[in-house]
N, C-alpha and C positions, 0 to 999 in steps of 0.2 A: 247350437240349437239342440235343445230336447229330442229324443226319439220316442217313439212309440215301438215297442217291441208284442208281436204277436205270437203265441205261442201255443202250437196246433197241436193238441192233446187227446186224439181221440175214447184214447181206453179210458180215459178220465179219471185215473184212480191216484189222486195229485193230492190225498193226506196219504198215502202211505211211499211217495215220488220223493224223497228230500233233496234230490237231483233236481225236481220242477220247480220245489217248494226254493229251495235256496240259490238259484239260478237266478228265479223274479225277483227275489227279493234283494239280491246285491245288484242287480239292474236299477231296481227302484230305487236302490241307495243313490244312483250317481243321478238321480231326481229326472230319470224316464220311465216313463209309462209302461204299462207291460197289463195285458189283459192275456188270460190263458182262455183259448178252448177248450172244450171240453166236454162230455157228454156226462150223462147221469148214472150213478151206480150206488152198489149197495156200502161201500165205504161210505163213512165220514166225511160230512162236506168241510171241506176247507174255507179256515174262516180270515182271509188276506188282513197282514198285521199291518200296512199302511193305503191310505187312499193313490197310493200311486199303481195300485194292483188292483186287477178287476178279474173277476172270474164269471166264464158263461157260459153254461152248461144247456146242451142240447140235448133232444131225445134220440135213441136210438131207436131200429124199427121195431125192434122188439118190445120197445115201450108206445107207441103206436099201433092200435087196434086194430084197425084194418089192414098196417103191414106184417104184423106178427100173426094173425089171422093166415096170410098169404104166408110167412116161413112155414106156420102149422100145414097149411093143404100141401107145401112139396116135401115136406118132411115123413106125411103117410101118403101121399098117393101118387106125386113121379119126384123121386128119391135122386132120380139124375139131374136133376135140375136143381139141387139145393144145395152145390157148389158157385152158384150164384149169389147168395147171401152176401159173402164178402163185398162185391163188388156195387150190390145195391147200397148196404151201410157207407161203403166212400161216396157215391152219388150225395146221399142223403145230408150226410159230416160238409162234403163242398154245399151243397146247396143252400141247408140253415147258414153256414161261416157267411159266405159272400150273402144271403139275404141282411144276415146283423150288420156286415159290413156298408151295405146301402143306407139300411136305416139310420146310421151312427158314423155317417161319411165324416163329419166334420172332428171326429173322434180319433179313428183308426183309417185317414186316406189312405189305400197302399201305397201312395206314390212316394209317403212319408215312412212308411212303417219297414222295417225290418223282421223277417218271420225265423221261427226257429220249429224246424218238424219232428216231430215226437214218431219216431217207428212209420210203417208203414202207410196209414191213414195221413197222417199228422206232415209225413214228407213230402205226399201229393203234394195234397193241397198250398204247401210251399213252393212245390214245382209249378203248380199252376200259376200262383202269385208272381212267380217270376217270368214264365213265359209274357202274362200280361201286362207286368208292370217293371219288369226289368230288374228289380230288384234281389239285391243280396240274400242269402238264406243259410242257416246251417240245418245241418243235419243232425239229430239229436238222435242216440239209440239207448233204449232200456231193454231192449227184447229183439233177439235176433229169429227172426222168421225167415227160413226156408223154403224152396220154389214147392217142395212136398208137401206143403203147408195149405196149398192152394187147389182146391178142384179145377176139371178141366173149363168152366165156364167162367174163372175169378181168375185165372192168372197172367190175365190183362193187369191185373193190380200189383202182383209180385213185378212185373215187367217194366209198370211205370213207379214204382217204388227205387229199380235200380237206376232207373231216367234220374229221379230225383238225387238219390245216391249220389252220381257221377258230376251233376250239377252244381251239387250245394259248396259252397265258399270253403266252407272248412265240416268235419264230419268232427261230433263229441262223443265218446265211448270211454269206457270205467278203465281199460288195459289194454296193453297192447293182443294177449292173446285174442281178447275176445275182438279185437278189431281185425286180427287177422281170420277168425273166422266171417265175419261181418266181409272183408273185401272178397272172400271165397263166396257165399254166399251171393251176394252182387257183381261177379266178375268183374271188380274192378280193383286196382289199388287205388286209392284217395291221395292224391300227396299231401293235402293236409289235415291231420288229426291231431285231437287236444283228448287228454287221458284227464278222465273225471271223475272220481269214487261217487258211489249212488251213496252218496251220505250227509252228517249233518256235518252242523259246521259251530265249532269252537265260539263263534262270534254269539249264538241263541245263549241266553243266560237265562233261558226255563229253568236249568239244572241246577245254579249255583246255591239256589237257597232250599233245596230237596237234603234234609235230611233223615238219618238211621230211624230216627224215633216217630216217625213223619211214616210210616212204610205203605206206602199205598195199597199194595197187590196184599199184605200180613192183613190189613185193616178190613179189606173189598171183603177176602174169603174168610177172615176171622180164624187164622192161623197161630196158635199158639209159639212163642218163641221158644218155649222150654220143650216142645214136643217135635217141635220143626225148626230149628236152628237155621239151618240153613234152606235157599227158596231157590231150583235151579229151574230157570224158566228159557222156553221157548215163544220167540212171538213171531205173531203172522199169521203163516197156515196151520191148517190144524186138517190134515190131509196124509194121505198114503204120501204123494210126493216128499214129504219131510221125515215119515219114517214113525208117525204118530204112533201108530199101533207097536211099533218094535221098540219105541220106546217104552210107551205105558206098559207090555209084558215085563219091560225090564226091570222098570224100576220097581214091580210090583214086589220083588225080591231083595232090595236092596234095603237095607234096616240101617241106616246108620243118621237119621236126621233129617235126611234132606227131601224136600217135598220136591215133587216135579208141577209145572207151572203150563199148561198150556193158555195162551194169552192169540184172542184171536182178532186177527186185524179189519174184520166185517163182523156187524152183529150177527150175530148165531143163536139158530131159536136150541133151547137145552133138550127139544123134544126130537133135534135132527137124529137119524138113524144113526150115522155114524159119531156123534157127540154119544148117545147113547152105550153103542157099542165098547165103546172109550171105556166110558164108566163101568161095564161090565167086569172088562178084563182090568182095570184098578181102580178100586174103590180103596185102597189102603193108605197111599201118600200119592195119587193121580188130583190135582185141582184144577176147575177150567175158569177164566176167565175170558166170557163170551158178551163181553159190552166192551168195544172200540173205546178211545180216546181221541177226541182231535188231536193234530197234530200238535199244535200247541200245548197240550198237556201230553204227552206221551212218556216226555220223559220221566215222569212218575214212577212211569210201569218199569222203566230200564234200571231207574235208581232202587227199585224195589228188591232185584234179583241180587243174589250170591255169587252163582254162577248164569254163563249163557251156553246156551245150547245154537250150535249153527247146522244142522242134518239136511242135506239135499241128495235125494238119488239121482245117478249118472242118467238122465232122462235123455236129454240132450244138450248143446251148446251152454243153452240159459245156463243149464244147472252145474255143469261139470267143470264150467268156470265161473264159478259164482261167489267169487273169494269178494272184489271190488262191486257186486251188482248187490250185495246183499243187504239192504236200509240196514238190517237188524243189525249186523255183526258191528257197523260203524255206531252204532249206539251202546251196544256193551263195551265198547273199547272206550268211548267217550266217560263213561261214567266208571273207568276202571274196573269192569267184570271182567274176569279169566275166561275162558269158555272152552266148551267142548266141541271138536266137530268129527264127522264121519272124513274117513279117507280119503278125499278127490283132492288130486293136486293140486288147484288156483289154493284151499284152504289148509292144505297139510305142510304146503312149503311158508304161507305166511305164518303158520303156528311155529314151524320151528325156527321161521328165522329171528321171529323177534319173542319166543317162549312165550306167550300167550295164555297158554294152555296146552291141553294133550289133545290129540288128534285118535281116533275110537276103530280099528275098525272093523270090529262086528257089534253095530247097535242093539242087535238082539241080547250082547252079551252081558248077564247084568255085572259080573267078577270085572271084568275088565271095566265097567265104568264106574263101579264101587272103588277100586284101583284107583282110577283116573281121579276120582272128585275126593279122595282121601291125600291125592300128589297135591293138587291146588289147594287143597285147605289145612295140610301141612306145611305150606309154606306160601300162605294167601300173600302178603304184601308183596313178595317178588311179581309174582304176578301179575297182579294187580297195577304193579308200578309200568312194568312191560307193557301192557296192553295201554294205559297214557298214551306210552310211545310211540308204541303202532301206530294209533291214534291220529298221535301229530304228526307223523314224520309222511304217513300212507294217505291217512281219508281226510285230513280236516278241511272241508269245506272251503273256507275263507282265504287258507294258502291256496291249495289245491287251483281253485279260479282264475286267480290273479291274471294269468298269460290272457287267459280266453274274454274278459272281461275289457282286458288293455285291448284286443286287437278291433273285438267289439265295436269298442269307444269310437274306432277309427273308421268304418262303415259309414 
């Protein structure tokens, strides 16, 4: 018998997830159902590539007048009380879920369905599901949040998040490091975890008919090939977190060809301050690309680039192991780009184990990444050929699965 797979997404941000994005979709392959939650945001709506996937997307309070009204009054006038936010947004995420779920009983019974909890909103609600309906659940993690994470009026929510934690069938995470901060985090050890790269997967054939003459990103910004040979792009953020500004200083120095690419994964108005700022400090070989792609077309923008740029500051857990969490990296690798990235070890040990690229580490420095992008492009096909490998051996998708799919099945 067919299953219904439910998949409680609160952050909703499921075109830039290729973790959520290719999860449903080899589910829907074995011809089950699978409808994602989800809330509304400023990314790209995902547009489900069979009818066996449903996407439903809820408001959050903030897009609700009279609650974001209410976040505004305790935000200027009793400030200690706006550590409750959290825990009204999960009120709100269960509430619309189980209301769709009534309307659409004969669709999504729980009694049929199996849930999969996306981070800490996403795992309630699974835990709930199961308290009432007895039913199996995994745990699914893209973002590790911390009890510090919570004011003192919301960390009822970190508390039943480790509820869920501890409950769920099996828990899915990108590597083992980052699952061992994840069981620190929730004081728990899980005895069951499945290691799952936030990536695509070999099996999408967006890419195969993308070629050199075809350049998406050359054609968008009207980039001369003879002036800009080479396109080394960064996608996603376009933020302090990534290192934006020490990059654009850098390369503002650097003469040898190669245009820097910032490619931003939410539309971005060109008037924002910091877009702006950007432009300030390079106007010489700095170019933004500030209009998203669906998911389905993205990889355009990956086949577009030369080189990949991977930069995350040591922030916290997210980032300082963000070698397996990171969509982008597993898309340059996919399309054969070498890349760059700043010093954190999840990124500086997968560069050197399978030569990828060079690893940077002072990004302000522009000599040393002058250096670096003159090693890859003196001897681009090695490269190039390495990172295939990475590729397949580390992130692809459609291997990668297989165990968690099979055990799945058996649910």
């Amino acid at each position: 018998m067919n299953k219904t797979y439910c998949i409680f997404f609160y952050e909703g941000y499921i075109s830039i997830a290729p973790t959520v994005i290719n999860l449903a979709k080899s589910l829907s392959e074995q011809e089950d159902r699978v409808i994602i939650y989800a809330t509304k945001t400023n990314y790209p709506i995902f547009n489900p590539p069979n009818e066996k996937i449903a996407v439903v997307y809820f408001l959050k309070g903030y897009d609700i007048p009279l609650i974001n009204s209410f976040y505004n009054f305790l935000n200027f006038k009793i400030k200690k009380f706006i550590s409750i936010i959290p825990l009204i947004e999960l009120i709100l995420f269960v509430f619309q879920a189980f209301l769709y779920t009534l309307k659409n009983y004969q669709f999504v019974s729980p009694h049929q369905n199996i849930s999969i909890g996306v981070d800490t909103n996403g795992s309630i609600l699974s835990l709930i599901n199961f308290w009432i309906f007895r039913k199996k659940f995994a745990y699914l993690s893209l973002e590790i949040t911390s009890l510090s994470y919570f004011g003192q009026l919301s960390k009822v929510v970190k508390y039943l998040e480790c509820i869920a934690y501890q409950k769920a069938e099996t828990v899915i995470i990108q590597d083992e490091e980052r699952f061992k901060s994840l069981c620190s985090y929730n004081n728990f050890q899980h005895p069951n975890v499945f290691y799952l790269a936030n990536s695509t997967s070999s099996l999408d054939n967006n890419y195969l008919n993308i070629h050199d003459e075809n350049n998406y990103i050359r054609k968008m910004l009207n980039l001369s090939k003879e002036k800009f040979p080479s396109l080394v792009l960064q996608a996603g953020m376009i933020c302090n977190d990534v290192y934006s500004e020490e990059l654009a200083y850098a390369f503002k120095s650097i003469d040898n060809g190669c245009a820097l690419i910032f490619h931003s994964s939410h539309k971005t108005d060109i008037q924002n301050p910091y877009i702006q700022l950007l432009q300030e400090i390079n106007s010489t070989n700095l170019f933004l690309s500030l209009n998203p792609l669906p998911y389905e077309e993205i990889d355009k923008v990956f086949a577009s680039a030369t080189i990949g740029l991977a930069f995350y500051k040591q922030i916290n857990d997210n980032y300082a192991q963000i070698a397996k969490a990171s969509g982008k990296l597993s898309f340059y690798l996919k399309h054969g780009k070498p890349v760059l990235v700043n010093n954190l070890e999840s990124l500086s040990a997968l560069v050197q184990k399978y030569q990828i690229g060079v690893v940077i580490n002072d990004p302000t420095d522009s000599i040393e990444i002058q250096s670096a992008l003159k090693t890859i492009l003196d001897n681009y096909s090695f490269y190039s050929q390495n990172a295939i490998t990475c590729f397949t051996e580390e992130f692809d998708f459609a291997n990668q699965a297989k165990p968690l799919l099979s055990l799945m099945s058996n649910w």
